[in-house]
Structures are given as C-alpha cells and as structure tokens.
C-alpha positions as CSV (number, residue, x, y, z in Angstrom):
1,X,0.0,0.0,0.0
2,X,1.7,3.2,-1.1
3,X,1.4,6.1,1.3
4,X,-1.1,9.1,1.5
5,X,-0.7,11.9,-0.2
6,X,-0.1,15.1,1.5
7,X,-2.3,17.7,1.9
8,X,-0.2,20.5,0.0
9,X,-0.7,17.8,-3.4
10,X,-4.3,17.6,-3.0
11,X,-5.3,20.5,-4.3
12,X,-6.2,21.3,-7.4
13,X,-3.7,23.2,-10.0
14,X,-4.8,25.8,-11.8
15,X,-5.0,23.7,-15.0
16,X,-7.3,21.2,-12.7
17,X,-9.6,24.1,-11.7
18,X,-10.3,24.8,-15.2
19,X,-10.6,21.9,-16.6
20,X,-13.1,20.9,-13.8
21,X,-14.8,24.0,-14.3
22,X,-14.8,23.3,-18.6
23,X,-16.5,19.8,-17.5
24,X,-19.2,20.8,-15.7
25,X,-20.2,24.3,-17.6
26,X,-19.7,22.6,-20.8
27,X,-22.4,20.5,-21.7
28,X,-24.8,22.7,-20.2
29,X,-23.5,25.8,-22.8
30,X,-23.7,23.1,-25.5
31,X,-27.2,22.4,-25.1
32,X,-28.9,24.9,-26.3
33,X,-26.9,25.2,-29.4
34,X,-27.8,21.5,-30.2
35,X,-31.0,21.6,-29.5
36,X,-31.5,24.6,-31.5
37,X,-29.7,22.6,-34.4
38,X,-31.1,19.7,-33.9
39,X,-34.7,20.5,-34.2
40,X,-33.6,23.5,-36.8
41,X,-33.0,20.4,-38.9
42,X,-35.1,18.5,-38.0
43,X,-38.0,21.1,-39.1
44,X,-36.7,22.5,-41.9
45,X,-36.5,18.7,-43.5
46,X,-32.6,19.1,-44.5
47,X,-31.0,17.1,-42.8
48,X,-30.8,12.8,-43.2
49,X,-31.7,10.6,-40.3
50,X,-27.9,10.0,-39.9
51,X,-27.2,13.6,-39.0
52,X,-30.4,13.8,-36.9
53,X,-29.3,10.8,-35.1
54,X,-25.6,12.1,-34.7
55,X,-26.3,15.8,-33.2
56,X,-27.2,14.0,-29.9
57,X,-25.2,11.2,-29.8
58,X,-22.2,13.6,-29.9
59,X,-23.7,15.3,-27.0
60,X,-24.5,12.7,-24.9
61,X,-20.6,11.5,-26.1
62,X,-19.4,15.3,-25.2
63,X,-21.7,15.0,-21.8
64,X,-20.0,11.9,-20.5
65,X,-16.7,12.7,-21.5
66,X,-16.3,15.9,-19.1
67,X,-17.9,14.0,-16.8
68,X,-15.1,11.1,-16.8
69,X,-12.4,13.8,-16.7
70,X,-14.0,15.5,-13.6
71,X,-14.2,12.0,-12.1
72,X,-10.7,11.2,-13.0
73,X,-9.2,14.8,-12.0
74,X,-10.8,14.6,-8.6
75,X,-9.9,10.4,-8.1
76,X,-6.2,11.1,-8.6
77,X,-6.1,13.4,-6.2
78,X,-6.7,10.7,-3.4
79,X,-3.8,8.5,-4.5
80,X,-3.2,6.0,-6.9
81,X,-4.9,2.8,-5.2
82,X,-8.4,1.7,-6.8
83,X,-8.2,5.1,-9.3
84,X,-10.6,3.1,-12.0
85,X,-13.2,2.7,-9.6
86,X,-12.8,5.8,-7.7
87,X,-13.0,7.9,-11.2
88,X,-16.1,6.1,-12.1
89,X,-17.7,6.6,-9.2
90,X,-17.0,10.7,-9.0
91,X,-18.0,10.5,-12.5
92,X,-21.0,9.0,-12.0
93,X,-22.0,11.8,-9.2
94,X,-21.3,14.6,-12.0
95,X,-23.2,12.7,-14.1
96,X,-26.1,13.1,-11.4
97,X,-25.2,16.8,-10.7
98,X,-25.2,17.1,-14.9
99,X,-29.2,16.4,-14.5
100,X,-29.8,19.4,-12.7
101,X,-27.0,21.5,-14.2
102,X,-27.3,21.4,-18.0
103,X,-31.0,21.5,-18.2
104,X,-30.6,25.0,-16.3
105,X,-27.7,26.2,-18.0
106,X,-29.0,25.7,-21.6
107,X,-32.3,27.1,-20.6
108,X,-30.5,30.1,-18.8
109,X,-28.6,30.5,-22.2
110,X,-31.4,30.2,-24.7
111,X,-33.3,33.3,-22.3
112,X,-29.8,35.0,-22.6
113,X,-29.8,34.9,-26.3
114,X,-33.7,35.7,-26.3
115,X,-32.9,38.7,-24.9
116,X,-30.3,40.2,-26.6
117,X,-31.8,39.7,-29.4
C-alpha cells in the first residue's frame, strides 16, 4: 500500500480548476446550441436521419466525456490505489449533478440569447 498523499498535493492546479470547471459548464452551454440545431434540422427537412441521429449522440458522447475527466481529475487526487473505480464513481456523481446543471444552464442560455436579441 503506497502512502497518503499530502495535503499541499491535493489540491487542485490551476489547469485542474479549469478543466473541472470546462466539464461541468460545458455540456450545459452546448445544449442549447444543439438543441436549436437539432430540431432546426429536424423542421426545416434538411438534414438525413444520420445527421439527426448524430447531433445527440455527440452530445450525450461530449456529456460523459467531461464527466469522466472531472471524475478522473478529482480520483487522482486521493492516491493511486483503486483510481478506476474511484474515477467512475465521481464520474457518475457529475453525471447526477449534470441532471440538474445542463438542463438549467441551456435554458438560462437560450433566455440570454432571447434577450439580446
């Protein structure tokens, strides 16, 4: 069993601190823009079910992604031991945290643009 880290190498760099932040902000910026695509698409008939298909796939891809890397960021920072299982499981609380926090940040978006324009 190697030993514990100290508390001085816990903490996050700045690099971690904005890559965290990228993760969780992220997919909930994306979401309008998507959405707005997607059904854009969608309505105006020009796009093939491929496309259609893809626009979410890559966000649901995009979604899961940040949250492994804010799993993984925040599992290394306890020590190397059981980091797999560690990462997976932070990265399944953002994934919970993501239900909450992209829903509101796309919608918060889409009445940001609404209003400025």
């Amino acid at each position: 069993m190697e030993p514990e880290l100290p508390p001085n190498s816990r903490r996050y760099t700045p690099g971690e601190h904005t890559l965290m932040w990228a993760g969780l902000l992220l997919p909930g910026l994306l979401s309008p823009f998507a959405m707005i695509l997607w059904f854009g698409m969608s309505y105006a008939g020009s796009a093939n079910e491929l496309l259609l298909l893809g626009i979410p796939l890559l966000w649901l891809v995009l979604l899961l992604g940040c949250c492994w890397m804010c799993g993984w960021i925040h599992a290394t920072k306890r020590g190397p031991d059981a980091l797999k299982a560690r990462a997976a499981k932070a990265g399944g609380l953002f994934l919970l945290g993501q239900i909450l926090l992209a829903p509101l940040l796309g919608f918060g978006a889409c009445l940001v643009m609404v209003r400025m324009g």
